[in-house]
C-alpha positions in Angstrom: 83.4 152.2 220.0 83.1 154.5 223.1 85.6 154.8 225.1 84.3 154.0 229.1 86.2 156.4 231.9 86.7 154.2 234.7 86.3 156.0 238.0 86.3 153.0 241.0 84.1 150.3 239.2 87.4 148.6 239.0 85.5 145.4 238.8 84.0 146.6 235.9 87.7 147.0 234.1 88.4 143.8 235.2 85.3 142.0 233.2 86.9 144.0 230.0 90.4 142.8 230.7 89.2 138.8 230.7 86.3 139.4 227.6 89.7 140.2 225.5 89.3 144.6 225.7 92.2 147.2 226.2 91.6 149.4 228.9 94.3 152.5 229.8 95.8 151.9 233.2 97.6 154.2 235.8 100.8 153.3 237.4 103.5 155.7 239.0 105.3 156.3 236.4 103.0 157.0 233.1 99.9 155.6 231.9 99.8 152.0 230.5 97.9 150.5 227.8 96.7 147.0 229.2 95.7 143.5 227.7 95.4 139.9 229.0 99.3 139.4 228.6 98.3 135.2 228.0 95.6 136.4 225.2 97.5 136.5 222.0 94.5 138.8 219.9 94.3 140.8 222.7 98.5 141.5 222.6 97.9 142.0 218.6 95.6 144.6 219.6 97.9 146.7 221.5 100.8 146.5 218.8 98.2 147.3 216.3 96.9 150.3 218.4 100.0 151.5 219.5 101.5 151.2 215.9 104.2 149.1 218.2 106.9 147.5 215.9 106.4 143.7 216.4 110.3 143.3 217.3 109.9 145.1 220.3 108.7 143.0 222.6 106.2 143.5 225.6 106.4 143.4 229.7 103.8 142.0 231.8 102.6 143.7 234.7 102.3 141.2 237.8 100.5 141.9 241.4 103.5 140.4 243.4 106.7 138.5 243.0 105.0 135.0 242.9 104.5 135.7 239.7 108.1 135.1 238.8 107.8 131.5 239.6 104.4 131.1 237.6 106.1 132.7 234.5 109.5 132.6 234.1 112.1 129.9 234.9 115.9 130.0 235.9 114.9 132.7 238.4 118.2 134.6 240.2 117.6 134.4 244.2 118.9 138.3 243.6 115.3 138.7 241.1 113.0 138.1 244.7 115.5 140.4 246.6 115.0 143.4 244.2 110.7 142.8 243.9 111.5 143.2 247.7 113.0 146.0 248.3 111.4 147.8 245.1 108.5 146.4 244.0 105.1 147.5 244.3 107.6 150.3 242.2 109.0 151.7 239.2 111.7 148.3 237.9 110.7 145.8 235.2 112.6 142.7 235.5 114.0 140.7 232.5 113.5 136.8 233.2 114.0 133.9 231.4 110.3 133.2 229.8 108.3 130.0 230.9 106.1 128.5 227.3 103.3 130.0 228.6 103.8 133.4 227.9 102.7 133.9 224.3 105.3 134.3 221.5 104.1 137.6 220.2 104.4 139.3 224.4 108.2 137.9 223.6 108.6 139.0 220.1 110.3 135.8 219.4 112.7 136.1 222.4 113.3 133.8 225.0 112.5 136.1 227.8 109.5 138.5 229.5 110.2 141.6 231.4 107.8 141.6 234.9 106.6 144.5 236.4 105.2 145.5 239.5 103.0 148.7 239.4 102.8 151.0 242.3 99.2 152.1 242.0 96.2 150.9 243.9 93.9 151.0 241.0 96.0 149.0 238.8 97.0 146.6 241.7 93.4 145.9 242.4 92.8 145.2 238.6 95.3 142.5 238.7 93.8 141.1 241.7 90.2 140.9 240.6 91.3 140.1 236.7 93.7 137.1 238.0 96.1 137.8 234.5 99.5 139.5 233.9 98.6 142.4 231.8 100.6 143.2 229.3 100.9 147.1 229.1 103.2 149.3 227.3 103.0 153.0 227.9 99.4 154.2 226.6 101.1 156.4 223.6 101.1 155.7 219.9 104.5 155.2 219.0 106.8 158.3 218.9 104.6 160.4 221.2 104.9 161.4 224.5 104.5 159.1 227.5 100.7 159.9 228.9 101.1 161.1 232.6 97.1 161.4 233.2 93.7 159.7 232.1 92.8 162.9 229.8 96.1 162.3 227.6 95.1 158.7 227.3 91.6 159.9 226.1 92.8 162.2 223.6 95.5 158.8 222.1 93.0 156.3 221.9 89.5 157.8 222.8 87.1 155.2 219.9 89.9 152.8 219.9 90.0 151.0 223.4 87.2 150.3 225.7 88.2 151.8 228.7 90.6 154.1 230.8 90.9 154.2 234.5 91.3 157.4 235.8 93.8 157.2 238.6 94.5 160.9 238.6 98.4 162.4 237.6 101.4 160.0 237.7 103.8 160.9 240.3 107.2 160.7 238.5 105.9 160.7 234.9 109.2 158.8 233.7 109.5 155.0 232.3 110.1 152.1 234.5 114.0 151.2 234.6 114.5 147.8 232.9 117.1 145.5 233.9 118.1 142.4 232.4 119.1 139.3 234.9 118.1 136.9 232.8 121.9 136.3 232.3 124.8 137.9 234.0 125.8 140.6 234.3 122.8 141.8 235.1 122.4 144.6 232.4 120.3 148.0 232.1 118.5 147.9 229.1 116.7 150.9 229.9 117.3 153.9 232.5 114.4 154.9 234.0 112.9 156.1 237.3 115.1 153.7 239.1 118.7 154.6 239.3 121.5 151.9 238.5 123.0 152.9 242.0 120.3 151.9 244.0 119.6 148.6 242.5 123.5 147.8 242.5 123.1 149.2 246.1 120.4 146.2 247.2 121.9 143.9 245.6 125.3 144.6 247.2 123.2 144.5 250.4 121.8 140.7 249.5 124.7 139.3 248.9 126.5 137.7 252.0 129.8 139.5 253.1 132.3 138.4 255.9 134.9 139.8 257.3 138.5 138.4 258.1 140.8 140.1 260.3 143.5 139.3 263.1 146.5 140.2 263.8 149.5 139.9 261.3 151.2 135.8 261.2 148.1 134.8 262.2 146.9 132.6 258.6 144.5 134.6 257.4 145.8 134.1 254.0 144.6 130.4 254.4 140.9 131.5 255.5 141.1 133.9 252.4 141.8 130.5 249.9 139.1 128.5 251.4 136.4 131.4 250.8 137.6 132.1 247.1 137.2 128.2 246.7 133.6 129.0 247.7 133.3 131.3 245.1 133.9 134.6 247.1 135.1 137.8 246.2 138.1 138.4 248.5 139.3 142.0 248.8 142.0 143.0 250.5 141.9 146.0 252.1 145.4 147.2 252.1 146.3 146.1 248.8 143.1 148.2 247.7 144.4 151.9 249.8 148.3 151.6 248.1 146.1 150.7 244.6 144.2 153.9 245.4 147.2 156.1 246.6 148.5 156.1 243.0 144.9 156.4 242.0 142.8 158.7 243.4 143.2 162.4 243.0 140.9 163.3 245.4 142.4 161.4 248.6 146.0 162.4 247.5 144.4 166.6 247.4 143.1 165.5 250.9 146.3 164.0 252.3 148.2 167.1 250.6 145.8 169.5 252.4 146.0 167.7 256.0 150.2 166.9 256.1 151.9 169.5 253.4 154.7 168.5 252.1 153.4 164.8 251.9 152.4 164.9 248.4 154.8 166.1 245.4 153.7 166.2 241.5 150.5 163.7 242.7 152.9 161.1 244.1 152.7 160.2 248.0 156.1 160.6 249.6 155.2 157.7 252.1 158.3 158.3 254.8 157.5 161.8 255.1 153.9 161.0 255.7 155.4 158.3 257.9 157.2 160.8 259.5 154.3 162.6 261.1 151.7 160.0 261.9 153.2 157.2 263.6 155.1 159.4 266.1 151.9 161.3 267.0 149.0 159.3 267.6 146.3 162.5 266.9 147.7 162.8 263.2 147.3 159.2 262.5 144.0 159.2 263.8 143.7 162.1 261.0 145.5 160.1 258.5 142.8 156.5 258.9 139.8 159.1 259.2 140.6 160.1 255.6 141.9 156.9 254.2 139.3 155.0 255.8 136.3 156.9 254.2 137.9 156.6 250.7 138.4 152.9 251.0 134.9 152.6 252.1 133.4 153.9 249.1 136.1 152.1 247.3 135.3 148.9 249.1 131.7 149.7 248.4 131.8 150.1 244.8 133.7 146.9 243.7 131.0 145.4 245.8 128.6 146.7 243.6 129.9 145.6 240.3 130.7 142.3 242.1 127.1 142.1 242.9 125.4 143.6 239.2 127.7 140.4 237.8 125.7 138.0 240.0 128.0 137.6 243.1 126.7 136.4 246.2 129.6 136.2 248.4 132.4 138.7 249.5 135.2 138.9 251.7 137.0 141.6 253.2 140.4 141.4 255.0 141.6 143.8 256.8 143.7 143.7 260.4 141.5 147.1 261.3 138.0 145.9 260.2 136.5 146.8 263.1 137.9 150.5 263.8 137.7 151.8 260.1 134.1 150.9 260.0 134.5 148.3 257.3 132.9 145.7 259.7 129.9 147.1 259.7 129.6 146.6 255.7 129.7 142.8 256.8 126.9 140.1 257.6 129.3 138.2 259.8 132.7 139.3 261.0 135.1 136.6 261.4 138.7 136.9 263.6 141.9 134.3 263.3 144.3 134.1 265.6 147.7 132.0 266.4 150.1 132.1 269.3 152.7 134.4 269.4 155.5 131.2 268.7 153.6 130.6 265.8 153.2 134.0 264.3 156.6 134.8 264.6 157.9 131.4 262.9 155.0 132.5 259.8 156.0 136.1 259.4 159.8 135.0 259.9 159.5 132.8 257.0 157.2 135.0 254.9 159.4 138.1 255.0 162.9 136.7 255.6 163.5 138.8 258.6 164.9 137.3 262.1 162.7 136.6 265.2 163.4 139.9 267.0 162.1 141.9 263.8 159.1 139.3 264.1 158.4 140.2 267.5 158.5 143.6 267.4 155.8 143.9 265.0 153.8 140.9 266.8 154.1 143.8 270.2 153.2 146.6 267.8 149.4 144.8 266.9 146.3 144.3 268.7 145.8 141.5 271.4 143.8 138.8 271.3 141.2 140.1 273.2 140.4 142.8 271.3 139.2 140.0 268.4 137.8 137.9 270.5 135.7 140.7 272.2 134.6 142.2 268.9 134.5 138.9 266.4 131.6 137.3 265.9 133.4 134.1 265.3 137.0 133.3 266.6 139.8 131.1 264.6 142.7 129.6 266.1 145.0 128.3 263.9 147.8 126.6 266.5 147.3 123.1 264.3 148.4 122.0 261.1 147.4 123.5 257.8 145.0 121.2 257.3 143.3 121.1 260.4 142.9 124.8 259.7 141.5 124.5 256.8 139.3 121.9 258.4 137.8 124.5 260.9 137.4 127.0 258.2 135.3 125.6 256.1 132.8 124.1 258.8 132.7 127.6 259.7 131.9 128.9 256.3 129.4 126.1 255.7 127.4 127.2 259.0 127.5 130.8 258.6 127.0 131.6 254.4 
């Protein structure tokens, strides 16, 4: 057999593909070594060429997300959000597999990895052939991933009938393959795809609101009704004393900024006291750094939140808006009370008299502030139950 160097006579790649052939393909990452991914002989081919172990099972390269629907069922809404943001591009999907993908592409599994290639060659070859391709790198097994059409010559020159030369692969490193055919979603393999960034655009599909308001105002009641919409709630406070005991690097950086604040990695919290809330620069000092660590903190619970399937969050925190947290957030969502009725809440909650109550009602934000910078506004005035009445018409218009 000789072996047919494919220029731009894509078309004519395209006729081999359908007749049943194996023709070397480029992608952005390495070279591929392509069949009709629904033509069993053609997929026994590649394993035999390769010298592929029949247990490891092959991914199908797709032109577009559409293809998800067409050949794989059970599909995550979070699956179309990542072929989004990163496909035509280096991340192979793992699915659940529809019947019509061939036992042998699935080596017996239940699911099929999709891929998207980001090369305008290959793209136009699964345009013009109308099939998945099934295409593991163009290497015999145990040698090095191909990164040009002369190193796929010199593999399987004789033994394919055709490679298309589409010059050096840019990043010349595997497609990343994640598994969300259950969660969590899984790596199976790193590749040129970092875990960070697909974490990152997940975190950034999911719908995330934020609660705030000042203290005695019920937020604690908004905060039930989202978990009982599945949410992930975190509270922001609770999560800066969790990392005051926990993070080196913000206790070194409250150390450095108010000495003396900081003995044998434990926060002396009245000295530190001490300093910022009688001096309105240094506690500007003091939320600058806690605020960026509780951002990232904030951030990466998101994350894992959103690699286990999660699709809705909640933050709560009585200064969303000025830490910056708010801007994390899809919706942002204030609850307030009279001043009567805060003071009877926090009186009861903290067993401290109405003058104690009041003073720390005085010491909050006003209304206006939330209503100026909310997107939605509260007021909980009513009965429990009326509350929770106007919560959750508000979280069924706005998730």
């Amino acid at each position: 057999m000789m072996t047919l160097l494919i220029d731009n006579d894509i078309s004519k790649a395209a006729e081999i593909i359908k007749s049943g052939g194996l023709v070397g393909v480029p992608t952005e990452t390495v070279y591929g070594l392509a069949g009709n991914g629904l033509d069993t002989k053609a997929v026994e081919r590649i394993y035999e060429v390769k010298g592929r172990p029949a247990v490891k099972p092959l991914s199908l390269m797709v032109p577009d997300k559409s293809a998800m629907e067409k050949y794989c069922e059970d599909v995550p809404d979070a699956a179309y959000a990542l072929a989004d943001k990163f496909w035509p591009g280096p991340l192979t999907i793992v699915l659940k597999s529809k019947e019509i993908v061939p036992d042998i592409v699935r080596a017996g599994g239940c699911t099929v990895g999709l891929r998207c290639p980001d090369h305008l060659k290959t793209l136009e070859l699964l345009k013009l052939a109308g099939l998945p391709l099934a295409a593991p790198s163009a290497n015999p097994s145990d040698m090095p991933s191909p990164k040009t059409a002369g190193e796929v010559m010199e593999y399987f020159d004789g033994s394919i009938e055709a490679v298309i030369d589409g010059g050096e692969c840019g990043i010349g490193l595997e497609s990343t393959l994640l598994d969300m055919s259950r969660t969590p979603y899984r790596i199976l393999r790193q590749g040129a795809l970092s875990e960070g960034d697909i974490a990152g655009a997940l975190t950034d599909n999911m719908c995330i609101l934020g609660i705030t308001g000042p203290t005695g105002c019920g937020k604690t009641t908004a905060l039930k009704q989202l978990e009982n919409f599945g949410a992930l709630v975190l509270d922001c406070d609770r999560v800066y004393h969790e990392l005051l005991t926990e993070d080196k690097e913000l206790l070194s950086e409250l150390e450095a900024r108010f000495p003396g604040t900081v003995e044998n990695g434990v926060l002396d919290r009245k000295a530190l006291g001490s300093i910022v809330f009688s001096d309105p620069e240094e506690l500007a000092a003091l939320n600058r750094i806690s605020h960026a660590h509780i951002s990232v903190e904030i951030r990466r619970r998101l994350c894992n939140f959103a690699m286990s399937g999660g699709k809705l969050a909640a933050l709560d925190a009585i200064e969303l808006i000025s830490s910056g947290l708010a801007s994390c957030c899809d919706t942002v969502i204030g609850v307030l009370s009279d001043r009567e009725k805060r003071a009877e809440r926090i009186m009861k909650r903290d067993g401290i008299d109405k003058a104690a109550a009041m003073l720390r009602i005085e010491a909050q934000r006003d209304d206006i502030y939330f209503e100026e910078n909310c997107d939605h506004v509260l007021y909980n005035n009513g009965t429990e139950e009326e509350f929770c009445d106007l919560v959750i018409n508000l979280l069924t218009e706005v998730i």
